[in-house]
C-alpha distance (Angstrom), angle and dihedral (degrees) to the residues before:
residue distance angle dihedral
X1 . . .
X2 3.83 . .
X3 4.29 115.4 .
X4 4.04 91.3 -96.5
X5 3.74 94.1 50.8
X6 3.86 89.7 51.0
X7 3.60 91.3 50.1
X8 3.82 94.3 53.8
X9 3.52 100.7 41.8
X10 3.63 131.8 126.9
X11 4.11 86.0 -113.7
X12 3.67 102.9 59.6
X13 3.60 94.4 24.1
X14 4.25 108.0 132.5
X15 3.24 87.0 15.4
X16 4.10 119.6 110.8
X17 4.25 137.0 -163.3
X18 3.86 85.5 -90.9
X19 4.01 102.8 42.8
X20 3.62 92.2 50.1
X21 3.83 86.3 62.3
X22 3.38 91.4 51.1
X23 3.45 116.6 60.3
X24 3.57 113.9 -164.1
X25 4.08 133.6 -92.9
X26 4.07 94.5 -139.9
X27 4.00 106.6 41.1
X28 3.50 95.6 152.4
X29 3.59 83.6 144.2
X30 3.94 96.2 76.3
X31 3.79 97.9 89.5
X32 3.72 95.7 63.7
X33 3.16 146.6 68.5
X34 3.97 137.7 -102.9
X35 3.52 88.8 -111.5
X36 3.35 104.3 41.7
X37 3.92 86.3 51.7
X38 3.65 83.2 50.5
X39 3.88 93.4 63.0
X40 3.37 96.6 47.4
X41 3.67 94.7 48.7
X42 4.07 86.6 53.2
X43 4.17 81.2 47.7
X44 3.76 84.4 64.9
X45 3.51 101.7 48.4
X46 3.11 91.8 53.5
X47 3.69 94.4 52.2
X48 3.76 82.4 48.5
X49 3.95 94.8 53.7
X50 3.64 85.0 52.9
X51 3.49 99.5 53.0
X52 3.84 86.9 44.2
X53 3.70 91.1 60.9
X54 4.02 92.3 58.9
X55 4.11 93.9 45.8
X56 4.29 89.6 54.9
X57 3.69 90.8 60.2
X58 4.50 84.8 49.3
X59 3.31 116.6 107.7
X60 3.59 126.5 -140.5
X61 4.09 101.7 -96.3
X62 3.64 84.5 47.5
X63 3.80 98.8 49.0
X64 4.27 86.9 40.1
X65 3.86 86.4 54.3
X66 3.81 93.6 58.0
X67 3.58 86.2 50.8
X68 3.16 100.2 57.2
X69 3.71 97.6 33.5
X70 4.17 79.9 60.9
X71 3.86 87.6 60.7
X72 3.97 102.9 49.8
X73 4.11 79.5 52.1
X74 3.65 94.2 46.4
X75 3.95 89.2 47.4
X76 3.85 94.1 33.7
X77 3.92 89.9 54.8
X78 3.80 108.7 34.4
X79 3.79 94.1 116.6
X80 3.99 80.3 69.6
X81 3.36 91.1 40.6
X82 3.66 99.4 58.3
X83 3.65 97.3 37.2
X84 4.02 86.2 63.1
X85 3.64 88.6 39.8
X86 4.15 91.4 57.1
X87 3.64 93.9 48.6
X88 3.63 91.9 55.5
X89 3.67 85.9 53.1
X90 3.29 97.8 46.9
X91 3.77 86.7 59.4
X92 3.52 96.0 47.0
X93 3.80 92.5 48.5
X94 3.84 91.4 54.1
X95 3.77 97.1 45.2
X96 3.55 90.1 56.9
X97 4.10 92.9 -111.3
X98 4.23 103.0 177.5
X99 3.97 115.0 -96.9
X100 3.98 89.2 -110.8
X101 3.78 88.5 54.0
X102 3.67 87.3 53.2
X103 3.41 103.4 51.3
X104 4.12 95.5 52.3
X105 3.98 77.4 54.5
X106 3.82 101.1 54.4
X107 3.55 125.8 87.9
X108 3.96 125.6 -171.7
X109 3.36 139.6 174.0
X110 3.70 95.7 -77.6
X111 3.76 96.7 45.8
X112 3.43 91.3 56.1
X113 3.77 87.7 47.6
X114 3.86 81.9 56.5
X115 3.68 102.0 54.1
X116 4.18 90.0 47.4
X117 3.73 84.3 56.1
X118 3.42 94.0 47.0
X119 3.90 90.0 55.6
X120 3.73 95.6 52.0
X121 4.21 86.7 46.8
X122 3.95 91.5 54.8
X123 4.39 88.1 44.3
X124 3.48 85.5 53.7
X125 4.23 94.3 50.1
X126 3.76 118.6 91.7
X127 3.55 112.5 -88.6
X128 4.26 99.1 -108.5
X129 4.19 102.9 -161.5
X130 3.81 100.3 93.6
X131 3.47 96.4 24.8
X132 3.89 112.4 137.8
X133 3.83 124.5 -118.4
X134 3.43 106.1 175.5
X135 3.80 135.1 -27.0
X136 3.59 132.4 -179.6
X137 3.95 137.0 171.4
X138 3.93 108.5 -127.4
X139 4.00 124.9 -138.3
X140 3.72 90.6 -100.6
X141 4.00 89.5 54.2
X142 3.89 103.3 -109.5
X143 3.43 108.8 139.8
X144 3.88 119.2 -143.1
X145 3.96 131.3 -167.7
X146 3.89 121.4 -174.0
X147 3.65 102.6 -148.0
X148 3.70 139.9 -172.1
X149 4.17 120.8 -115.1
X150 3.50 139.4 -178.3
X151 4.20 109.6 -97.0
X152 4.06 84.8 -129.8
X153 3.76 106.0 -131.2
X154 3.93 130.2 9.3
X155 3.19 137.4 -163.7
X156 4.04 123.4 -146.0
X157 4.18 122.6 -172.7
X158 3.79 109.5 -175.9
X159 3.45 135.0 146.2
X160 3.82 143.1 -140.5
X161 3.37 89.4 -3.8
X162 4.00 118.5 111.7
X163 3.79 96.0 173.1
X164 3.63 92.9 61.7
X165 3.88 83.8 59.1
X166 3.91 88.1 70.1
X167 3.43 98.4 34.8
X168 3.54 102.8 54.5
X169 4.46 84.3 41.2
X170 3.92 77.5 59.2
X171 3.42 106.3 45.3
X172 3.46 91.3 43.2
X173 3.84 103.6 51.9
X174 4.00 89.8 47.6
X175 3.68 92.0 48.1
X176 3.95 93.0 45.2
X177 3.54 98.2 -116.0
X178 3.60 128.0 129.7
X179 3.63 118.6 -133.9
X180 4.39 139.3 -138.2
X181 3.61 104.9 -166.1
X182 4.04 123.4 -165.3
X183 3.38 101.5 -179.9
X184 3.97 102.8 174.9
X185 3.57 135.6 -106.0
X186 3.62 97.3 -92.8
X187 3.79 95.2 67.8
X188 4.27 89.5 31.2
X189 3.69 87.2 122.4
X190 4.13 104.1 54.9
X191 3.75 92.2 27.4
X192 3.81 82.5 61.3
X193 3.62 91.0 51.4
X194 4.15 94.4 39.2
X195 3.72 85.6 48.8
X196 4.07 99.8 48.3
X197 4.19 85.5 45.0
X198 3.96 92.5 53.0
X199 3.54 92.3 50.5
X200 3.71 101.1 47.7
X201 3.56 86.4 50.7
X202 3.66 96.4 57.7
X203 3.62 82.7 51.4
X204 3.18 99.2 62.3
X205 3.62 95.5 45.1
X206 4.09 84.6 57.2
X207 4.46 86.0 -114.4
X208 3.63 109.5 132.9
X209 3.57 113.2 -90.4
X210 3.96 89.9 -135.2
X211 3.25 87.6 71.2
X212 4.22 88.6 97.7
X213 3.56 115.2 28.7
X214 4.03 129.5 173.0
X215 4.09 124.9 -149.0
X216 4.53 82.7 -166.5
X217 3.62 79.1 120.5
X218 3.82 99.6 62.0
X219 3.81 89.8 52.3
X220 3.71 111.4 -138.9
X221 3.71 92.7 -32.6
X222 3.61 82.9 70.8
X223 3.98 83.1 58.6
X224 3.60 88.5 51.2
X225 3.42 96.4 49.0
X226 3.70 91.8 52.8
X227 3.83 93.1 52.2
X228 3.89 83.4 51.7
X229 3.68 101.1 47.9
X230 4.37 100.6 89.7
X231 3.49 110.4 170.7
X232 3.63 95.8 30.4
X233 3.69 105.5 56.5
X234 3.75 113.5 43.9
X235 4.02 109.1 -159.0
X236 3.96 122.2 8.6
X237 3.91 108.9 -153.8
X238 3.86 108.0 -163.8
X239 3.68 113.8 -157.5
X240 4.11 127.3 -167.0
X241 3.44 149.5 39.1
X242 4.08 120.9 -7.5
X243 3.45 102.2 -86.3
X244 3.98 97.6 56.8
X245 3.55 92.4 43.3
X246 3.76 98.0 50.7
X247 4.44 90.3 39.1
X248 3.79 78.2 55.3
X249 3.57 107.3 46.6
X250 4.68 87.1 39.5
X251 3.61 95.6 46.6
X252 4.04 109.5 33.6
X253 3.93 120.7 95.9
X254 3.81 82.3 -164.9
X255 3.63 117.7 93.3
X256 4.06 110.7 -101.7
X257 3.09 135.6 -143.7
X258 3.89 109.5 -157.4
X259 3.63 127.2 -143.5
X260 3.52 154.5 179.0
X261 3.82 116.5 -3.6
X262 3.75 103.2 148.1
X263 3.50 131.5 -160.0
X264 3.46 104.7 156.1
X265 4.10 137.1 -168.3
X266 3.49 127.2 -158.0
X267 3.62 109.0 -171.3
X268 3.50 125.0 -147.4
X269 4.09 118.8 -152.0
X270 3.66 129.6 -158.3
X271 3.80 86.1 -107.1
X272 3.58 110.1 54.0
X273 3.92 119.8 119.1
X274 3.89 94.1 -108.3
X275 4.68 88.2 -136.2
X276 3.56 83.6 52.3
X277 3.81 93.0 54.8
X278 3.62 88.9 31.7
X279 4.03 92.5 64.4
X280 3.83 92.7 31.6
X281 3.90 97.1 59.2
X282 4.00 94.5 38.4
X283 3.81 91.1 60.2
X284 4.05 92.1 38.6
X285 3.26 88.3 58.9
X286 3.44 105.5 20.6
X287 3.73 117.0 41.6
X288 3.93 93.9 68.9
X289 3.58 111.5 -5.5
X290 4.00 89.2 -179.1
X291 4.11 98.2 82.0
X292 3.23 143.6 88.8
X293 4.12 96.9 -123.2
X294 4.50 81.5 51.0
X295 3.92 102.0 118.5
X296 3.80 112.9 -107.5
X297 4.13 105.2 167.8
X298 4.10 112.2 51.5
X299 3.74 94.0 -175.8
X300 4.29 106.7 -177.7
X301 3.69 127.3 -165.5
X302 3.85 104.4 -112.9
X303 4.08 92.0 -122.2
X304 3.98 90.9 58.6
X305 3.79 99.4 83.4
X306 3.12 94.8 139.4
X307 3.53 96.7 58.6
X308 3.31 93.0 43.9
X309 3.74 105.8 55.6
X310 3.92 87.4 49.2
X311 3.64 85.4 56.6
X312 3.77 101.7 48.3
X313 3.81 87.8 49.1
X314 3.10 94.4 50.2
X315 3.78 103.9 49.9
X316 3.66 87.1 38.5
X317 3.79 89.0 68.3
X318 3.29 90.5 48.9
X319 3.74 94.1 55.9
X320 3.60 109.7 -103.5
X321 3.80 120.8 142.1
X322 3.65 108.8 -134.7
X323 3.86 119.2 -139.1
X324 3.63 101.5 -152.2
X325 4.00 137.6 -175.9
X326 3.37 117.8 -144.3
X327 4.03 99.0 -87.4
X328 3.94 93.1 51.6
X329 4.05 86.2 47.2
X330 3.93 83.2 66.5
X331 3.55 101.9 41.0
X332 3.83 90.9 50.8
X333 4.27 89.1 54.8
X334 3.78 102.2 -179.4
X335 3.48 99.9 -2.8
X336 4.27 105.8 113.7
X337 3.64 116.9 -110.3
X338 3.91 146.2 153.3
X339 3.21 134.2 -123.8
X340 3.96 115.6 -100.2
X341 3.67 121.8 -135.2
X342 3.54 135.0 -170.4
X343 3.66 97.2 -86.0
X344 4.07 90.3 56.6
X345 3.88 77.8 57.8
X346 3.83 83.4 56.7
X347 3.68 100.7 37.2
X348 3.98 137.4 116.0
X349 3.46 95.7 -169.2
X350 4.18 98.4 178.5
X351 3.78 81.3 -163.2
X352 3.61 148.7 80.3
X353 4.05 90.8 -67.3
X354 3.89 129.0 109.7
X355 3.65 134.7 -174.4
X356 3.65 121.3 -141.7
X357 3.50 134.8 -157.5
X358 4.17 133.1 169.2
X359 3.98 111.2 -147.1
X360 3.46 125.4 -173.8
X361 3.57 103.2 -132.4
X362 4.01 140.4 -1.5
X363 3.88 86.9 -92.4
X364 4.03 95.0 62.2
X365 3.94 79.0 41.4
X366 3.44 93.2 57.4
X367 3.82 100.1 37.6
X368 3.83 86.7 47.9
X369 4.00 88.4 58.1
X370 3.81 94.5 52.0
X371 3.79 95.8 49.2
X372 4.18 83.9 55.2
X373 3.64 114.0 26.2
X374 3.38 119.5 126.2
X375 4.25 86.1 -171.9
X376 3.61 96.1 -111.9
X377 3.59 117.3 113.1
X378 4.01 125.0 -26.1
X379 3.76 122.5 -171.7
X380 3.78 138.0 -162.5
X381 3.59 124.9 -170.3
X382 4.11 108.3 -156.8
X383 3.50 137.7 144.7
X384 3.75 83.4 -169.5
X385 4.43 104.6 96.3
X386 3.60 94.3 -158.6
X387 3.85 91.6 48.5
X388 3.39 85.4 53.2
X389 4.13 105.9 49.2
X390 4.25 85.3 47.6
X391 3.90 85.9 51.4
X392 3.65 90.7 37.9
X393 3.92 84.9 50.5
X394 3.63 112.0 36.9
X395 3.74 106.6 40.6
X396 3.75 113.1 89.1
X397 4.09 111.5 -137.6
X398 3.60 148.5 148.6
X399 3.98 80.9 -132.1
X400 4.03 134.2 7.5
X401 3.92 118.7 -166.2
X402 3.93 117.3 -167.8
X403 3.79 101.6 -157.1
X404 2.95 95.5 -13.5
X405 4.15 134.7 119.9
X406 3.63 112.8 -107.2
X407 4.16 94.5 -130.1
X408 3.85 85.6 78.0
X409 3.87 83.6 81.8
X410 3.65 90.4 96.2
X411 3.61 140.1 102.9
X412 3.78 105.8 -117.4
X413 3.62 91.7 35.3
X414 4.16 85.7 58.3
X415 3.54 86.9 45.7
X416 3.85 95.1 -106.3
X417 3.43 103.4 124.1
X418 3.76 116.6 -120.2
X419 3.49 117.9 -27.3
X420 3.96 142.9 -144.2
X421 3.49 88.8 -134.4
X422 3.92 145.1 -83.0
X423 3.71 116.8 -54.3
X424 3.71 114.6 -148.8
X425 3.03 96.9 -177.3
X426 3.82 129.1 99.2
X427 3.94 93.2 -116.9
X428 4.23 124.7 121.8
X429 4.16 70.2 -81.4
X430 3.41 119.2 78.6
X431 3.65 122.9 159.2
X432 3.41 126.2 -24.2
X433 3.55 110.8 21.8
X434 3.62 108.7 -135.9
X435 3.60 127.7 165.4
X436 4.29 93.9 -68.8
X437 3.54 81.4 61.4
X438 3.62 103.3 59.7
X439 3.69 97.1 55.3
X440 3.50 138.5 80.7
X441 4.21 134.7 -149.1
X442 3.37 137.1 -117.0
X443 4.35 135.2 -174.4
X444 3.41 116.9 -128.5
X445 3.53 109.1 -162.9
X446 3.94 121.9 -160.1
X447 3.49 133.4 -158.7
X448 3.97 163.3 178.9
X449 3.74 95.5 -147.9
X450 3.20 99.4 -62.5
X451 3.84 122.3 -179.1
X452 3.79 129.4 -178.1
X453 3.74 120.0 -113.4
């Protein structure tokens, strides 16, 4: 089997360079076999469906209270929550798991602060399943509504990342979905905890507690088995680095939605205040260099010099290696850098890297976007209109920002609530998946007896 035909597999599917050096705390799974896994993941789904059928006839207030009665948990129990959370750290830490890895695994104080908030933001959204696209009566006097529904159950394989356990529980619930989580064994720990919290909550607000379900303890065969169960999960959303999302979207019979691979450009024109740039490109890259809306591509027109040195310094004291071509390499003068290559070019670093590269115009910008872009998030920074309309215009993302940092490519920051993740794909979702995104339509057709001639 050649190198790319390992890596897509049904056997390593879900499974990325720093799980497989992990191997996970709870693999209670090893004893059986793929398809016995298999049932049992088609056991939950059904479970799930079930549970599904109960939250469609919820209204709102109910729905809202089981959001919020997930956040006095989440807040109530924290000291749990970060005890699980440091052991999965621990692990990480001593397996050699890379810093950015880390840092989508860690939860403090304030993150956890974060995800309560984020629950009483969603109660406070209007509920979308009912909501009314577009409606008309025709000459013949049916009557037709386009309405939104719940998808039914999904299915969500992420890893090392415990918020999204909450999130997705929360976006879910207040979309009417039920929800499969595989979460990865290098969060196995707090998703455990996140997981047992959710549920009791639901309990208590007299919602079925099948409502959010886990596979963490089939390992990734569990992840398998969800990509293999069509018909009883509706929508698998992978979320993470490059090789889960593309073992998802090769190997699932499910439908996928894909998200999230970032390899983002901020483009620098020859008229951009250079202290606007300055700040912009610091927090891009800076703020949380760990996700997927984190600049990776700085590409600066060659007459902005100015600009550019102030931004080199800048990120250079904030210890970010610079991949440079030769042009940058002169504008940055003594500042340290590296030379780029055309992997950098390639690259979503998730870390405290950047690629640079000096174009002579906003066409080589532009044509230097296309040959990279991943669709995620593209930036221009401009105090030239026109430059920004044909930028606006011509580049092809899931989101564009005209000065603008590229971290606003977020859910809560676009005041969406939490999200599932950004879609870049060209799907009824595109970028970040809020609750909109994880429903559905349906025509409701009314009428007097009508029958067709």
């Amino acid at each position: 089997m050649t190198d790319a035909a390992l890596e897509n597999s049904p056997e390593t599917v879900a499974a990325t360079a720093e799980e497989s050096q992990n191997p996970t705390p709870v693999e209670e799974s090893q004893a059986l076999s793929p398809e016995q896994v298999a049932e049992m993941v088609a056991a939950l789904a059904d479970r799930a469906r079930v549970a599904s059928r109960v939250l469609a006839k919820a209204d709102r207030d109910w729905k809202d209270l089981a959001l919020r009665e997930i956040g006095a948990q989440v807040n109530a129990r924290r000291a749990a929550i970060l005890a699980a959370n440091a052991l999965d750290v621990k692990r990480g830490q001593e397996d050699g798991t890379s810093d950015a890895m880390i840092d989508r695994l860690r939860l403090d104080d304030a993150r956890i602060d974060g995800l309560v908030a984020s629950l009483e933001e969603l109660a406070g959204l209007p509920d979308p399943v009912g909501e009314v696209l577009r409606g008309q009566t025709l000459p013949n006097g049916l009557r037709l509504r386009q309405v939104c529904v719940p998808l039914g159950v999904i299915g969500v394989i992420y890893e090392a990342r415990p918020n999204v356990t909450i999130d997705i529980a929360g976006l879910a619930l207040k979309s009417g979905n039920a929800a499969i989580l595989r979460g990865g064994t290098a969060a196995a720990e707090t998703n455990k905890t996140l997981v047992g919290i959710i549920r009791d909550a639901l309990g208590k607000v007299e919602l079925p507690e099948d409502l959010i379900l886990s596979t963490d303890e089939y390992g990734r065969e569990g992840a398998n088995a969800m990509m293999g169960a069509r018909g009883k999960i509706d929508v698998l959303i992978p979320r993470g680095g490059r090789s889960l999302i593309q073992s998802v979207v090769q190997n699932s019979k499910v439908p996928v939605i894909e998200t999230g691979e970032g390899n983002v450009h901020i483009y620098v024109d020859e008229s951009a205040d250079p202290e606007m740039a300055t700040d912009i490109l610091v927090n891009a890259k800076t703020q949380r260099p760990s996700v997927c809306n984190t600049v990776e591509t700085l590409l600066l027109h060659e007459n902005a010099t100015t600009a550019g040195y102030e931004i080199f310094r800048e990120l250079n004291r904030r210890g970010v290696v610079l991949h440079v071509d030769e042009k940058a390499k002169e504008i940055a003068k003594e500042i340290p850098t590296v030379p780029a290559t055309e992997e950098d070019y390639q690259t979503e670093y998730m870390n405290l890297d950047i690629a640079v590269h000096v174009v002579s115009d906003m066409d080589e910008a532009i044509s230097h976007i296309r040959k990279y872009t991943t669709g995620h998030t593209e930036a221009i920074l401009t105090n030239d209109l026109k430059n920004a309309n044909r930028f606006v215009e011509e580049i092809d993302a899931a989101a564009v920002m005209v000065n603008a940092s590229t971290r606003f490519t977020d859910g809560g920051q676009l005041g969406l609530g939490a999200e599932v993740g950004i879609s870049t794909q060209k799907m009824h979702a595109r970028g970040p998946m809020g609750l909109r995104e994880l429903t559905t339509t349906k025509w409701i057709v009314n009428g007097d007896g009508h029958v067709r001639n």
